[in-house]
N, C-alpha and C positions, 0 to 999 in steps of 0.2 A: 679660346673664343670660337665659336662653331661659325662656319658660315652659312650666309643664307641658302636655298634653294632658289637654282636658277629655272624658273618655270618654264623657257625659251630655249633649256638646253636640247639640243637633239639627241633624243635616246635611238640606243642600238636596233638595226632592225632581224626583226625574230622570226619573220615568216620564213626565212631561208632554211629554217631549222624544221619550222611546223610543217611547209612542203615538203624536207625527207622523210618525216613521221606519216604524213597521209601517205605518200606513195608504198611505203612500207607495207603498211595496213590495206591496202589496195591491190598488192600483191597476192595478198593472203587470202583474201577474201571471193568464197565460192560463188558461181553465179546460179543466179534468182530462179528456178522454175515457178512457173506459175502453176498454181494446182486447179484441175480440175475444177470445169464450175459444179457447184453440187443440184439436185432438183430434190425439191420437196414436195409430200403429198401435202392432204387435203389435212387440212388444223382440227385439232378437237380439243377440246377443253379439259382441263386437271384443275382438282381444288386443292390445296396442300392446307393442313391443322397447323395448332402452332406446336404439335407434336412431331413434326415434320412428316405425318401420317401424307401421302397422297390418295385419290379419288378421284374416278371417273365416272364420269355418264354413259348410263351403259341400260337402255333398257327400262327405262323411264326412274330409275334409281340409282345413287351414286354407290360404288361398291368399290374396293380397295382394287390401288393399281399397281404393279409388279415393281416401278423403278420409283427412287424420287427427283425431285427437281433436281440436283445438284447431278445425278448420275443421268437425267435427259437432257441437262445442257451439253454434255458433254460430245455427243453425236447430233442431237434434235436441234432445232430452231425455238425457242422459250420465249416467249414473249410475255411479262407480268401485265395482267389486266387489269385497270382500275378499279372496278368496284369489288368491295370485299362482300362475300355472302355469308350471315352468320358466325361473323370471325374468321371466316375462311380466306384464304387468298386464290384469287382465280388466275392461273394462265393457260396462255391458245401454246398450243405444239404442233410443230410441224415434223413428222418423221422424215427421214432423207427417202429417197426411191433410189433402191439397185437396179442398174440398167445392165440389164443380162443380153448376151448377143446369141 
């Protein structure tokens, strides 16, 4: 015959165990620098196809752009802009500014 469960029994306490696990891991652990704040220029606009073709305004005409979205989030600031033109998807980019001394 099984006995009941005592809902009122006091179970073992564990944090004495999980407090040698964080300090462990606190040991180990490198400290933070904080990176550099970045500044960015002035934003211009990219249209991207659903070809993942991108385009710029450049000269009262949109004309093919050297990077695509996925390789200017990478360094750039991207921001997706609501309205779509033509099928097109529009976003503002900010390039970073190198500050030369």
């Amino acid at each position: 015959m099984k006995r009941p469960n005592n809902r009122f029994q006091r179970k073992p306490n564990r944090s004495a165990t999980v407090r040698k696990r964080d300090e462990v891991r606190r040991e180990v652990a490198l400290p933070i620098q904080p990176k550099p704040p970045t500044q960015y220029g002035k934003a211009f606009v990219l249209m991207e196809d659903a070809d993942r073709n991108t385009f710029e305004f450049a000269a009262g005409a949109w004309i093919p752009y050297g990077l695509t979205i996925a390789q200017c989030r990478r360094d750039c600031l991207v921001k997706e802009l609501s309205q779509k033109v033509n099928g097109k998807t529009r976003y503002e980019v900010r390039s970073p500014i190198t500050l030369e001394s």
